[in-house]
C-alpha positions in Angstrom: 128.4 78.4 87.9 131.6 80.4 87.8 131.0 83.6 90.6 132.4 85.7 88.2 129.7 85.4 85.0 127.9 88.6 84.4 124.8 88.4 82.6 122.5 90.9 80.5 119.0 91.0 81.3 118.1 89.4 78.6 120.4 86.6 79.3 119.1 86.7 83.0 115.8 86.6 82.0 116.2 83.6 79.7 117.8 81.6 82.3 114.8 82.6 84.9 112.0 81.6 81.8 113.8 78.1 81.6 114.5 77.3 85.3 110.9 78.6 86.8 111.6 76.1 90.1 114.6 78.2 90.6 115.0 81.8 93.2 117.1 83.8 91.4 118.2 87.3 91.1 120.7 89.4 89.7 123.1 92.2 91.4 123.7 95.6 89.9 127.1 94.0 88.9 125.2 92.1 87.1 126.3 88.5 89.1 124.3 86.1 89.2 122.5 84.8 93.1 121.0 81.6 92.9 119.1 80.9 96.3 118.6 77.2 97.6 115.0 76.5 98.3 113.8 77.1 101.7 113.3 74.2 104.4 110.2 74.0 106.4 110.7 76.3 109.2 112.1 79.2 107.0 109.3 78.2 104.1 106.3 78.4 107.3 107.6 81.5 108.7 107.6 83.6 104.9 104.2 82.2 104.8 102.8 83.5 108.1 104.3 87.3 107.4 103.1 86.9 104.0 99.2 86.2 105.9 99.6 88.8 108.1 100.2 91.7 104.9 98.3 89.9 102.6 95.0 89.9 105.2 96.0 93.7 106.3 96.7 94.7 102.0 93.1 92.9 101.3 91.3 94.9 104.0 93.1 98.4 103.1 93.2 97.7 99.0 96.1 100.6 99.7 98.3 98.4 97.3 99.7 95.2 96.1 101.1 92.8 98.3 104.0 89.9 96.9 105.3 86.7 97.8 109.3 85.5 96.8 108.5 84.8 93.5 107.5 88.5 92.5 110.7 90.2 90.4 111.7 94.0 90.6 114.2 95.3 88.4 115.6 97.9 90.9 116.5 101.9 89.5 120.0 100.2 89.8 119.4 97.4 87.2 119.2 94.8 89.9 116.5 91.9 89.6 115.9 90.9 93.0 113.1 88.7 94.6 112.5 89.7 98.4 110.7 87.4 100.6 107.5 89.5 101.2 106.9 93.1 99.7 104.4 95.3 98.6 103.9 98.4 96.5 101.2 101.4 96.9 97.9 101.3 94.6 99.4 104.5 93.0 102.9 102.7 92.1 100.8 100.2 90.2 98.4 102.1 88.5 101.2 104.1 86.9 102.7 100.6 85.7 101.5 99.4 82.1 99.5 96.3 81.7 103.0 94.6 79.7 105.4 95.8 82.9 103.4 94.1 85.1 103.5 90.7 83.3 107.2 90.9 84.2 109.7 91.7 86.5 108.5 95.1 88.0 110.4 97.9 86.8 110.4 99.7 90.7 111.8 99.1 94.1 109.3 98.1 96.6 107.7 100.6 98.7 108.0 97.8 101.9 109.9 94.3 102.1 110.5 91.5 104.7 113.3 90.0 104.0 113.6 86.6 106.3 116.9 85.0 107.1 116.9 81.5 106.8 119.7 78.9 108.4 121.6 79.2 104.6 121.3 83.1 104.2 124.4 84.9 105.0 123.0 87.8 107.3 125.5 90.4 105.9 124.7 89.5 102.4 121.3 90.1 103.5 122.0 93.5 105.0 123.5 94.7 101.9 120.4 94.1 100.0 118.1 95.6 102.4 121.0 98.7 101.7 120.2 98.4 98.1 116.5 98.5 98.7 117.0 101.5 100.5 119.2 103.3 98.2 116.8 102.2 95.2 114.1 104.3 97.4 112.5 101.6 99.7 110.6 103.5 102.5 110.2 100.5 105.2 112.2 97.2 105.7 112.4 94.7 108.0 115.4 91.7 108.1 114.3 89.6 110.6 116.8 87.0 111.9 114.6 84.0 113.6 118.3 82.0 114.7 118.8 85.6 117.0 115.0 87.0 117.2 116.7 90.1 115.9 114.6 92.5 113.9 116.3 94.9 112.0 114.7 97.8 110.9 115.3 100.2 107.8 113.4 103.1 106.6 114.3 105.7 104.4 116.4 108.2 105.1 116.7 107.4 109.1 119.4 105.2 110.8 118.9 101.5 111.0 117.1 100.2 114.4 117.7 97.0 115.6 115.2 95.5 118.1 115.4 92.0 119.9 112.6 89.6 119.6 109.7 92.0 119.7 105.8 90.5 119.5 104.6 93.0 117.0 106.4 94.6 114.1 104.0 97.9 113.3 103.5 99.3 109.5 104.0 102.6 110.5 103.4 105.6 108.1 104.3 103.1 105.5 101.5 100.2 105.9 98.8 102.0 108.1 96.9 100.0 111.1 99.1 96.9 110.0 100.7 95.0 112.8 102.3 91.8 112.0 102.7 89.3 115.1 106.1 87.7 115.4 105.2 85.4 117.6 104.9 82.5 115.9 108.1 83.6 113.8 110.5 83.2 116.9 108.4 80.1 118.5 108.7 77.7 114.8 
């Protein structure tokens, strides 16, 4: 597909309805991303930070937790898909029983968004910038090829952190700590 089509939501929605195998998303420009599927390595790794939240989210019941296939229409009109994310109870609650059969209509309160060998890291950065501007509190791009963790939360500066063991939750995801071991050893 051309680089340069621009789709409406509706459009954008159609396309996701029909092609359900597919990762897709949709810029504020309205461009369509279509992402390859993950290999092994990058598909084990999502899975294992996906435990760790989903095990700490369960314990808590603070919020929902999501995998990649989740949607949020940002403030910004962006669709986008991270790799991991999660919202608080009181974000949900305030969502209607139709919005949440669909894309969400919010930005994430946290995401993880996991660079795989065919992610472009800057492409990647600028989302986690969109994230933040569409009032993400906590974000974390980790970069297994590097063990570089970059972190981003709301209204501070980015901090970038090489190959820690633990990633912590902070204010954001109380008590949770997420062990990157196994991320940096697959």
């Amino acid at each position: 597909m051309a680089s340069s089509l621009k789709l409406t939501d509706e459009q954008f929605e159609k396309i996701a309805s029909a092609n359900r195998e597919l990762r897709l998303e949709l810029t504020a420009k309205r461009e369509l991303i279509i992402m390859p599927p993950t290999g092994g390595e990058t598909g084990n790794r999502n899975f294992e930070l996906y435990l760790d939240l989903g095990n700490w989210n369960r314990q808590t019941q603070l919020g929902k937790a999501f995998d990649s296939s989740t949607g949020f229409t940002l403030p910004n009109g962006a669709k986008r898909s991270p790799d991991v994310s999660w919202i608080t109870q009181v974000k949900w609650e305030s969502l209607t029983t139709e919005q949440r059969k669909k894309f969400l209509p919010l930005c994430p309160d946290f995401v993880i968004e996991l660079v795989s060998e065919s992610d472009e890291p800057e492409a990647t950065r600028e989302k986690m910038k969109e994230y933040l501007d569409n009032g993400l509190r906590l974000g974390w791009l980790i970069i297994p090829k590097t063990q570089v963790v970059e972190i981003y939360r709301y209204h501070q500066d980015l901090e970038v952190v090489k190959a820690p063991s633990y990633l912590s939750g902070e204010k954001v995801l109380p008590q949770l700590v997420v062990n990157l071991v196994p991320i940096w050893e697959t």
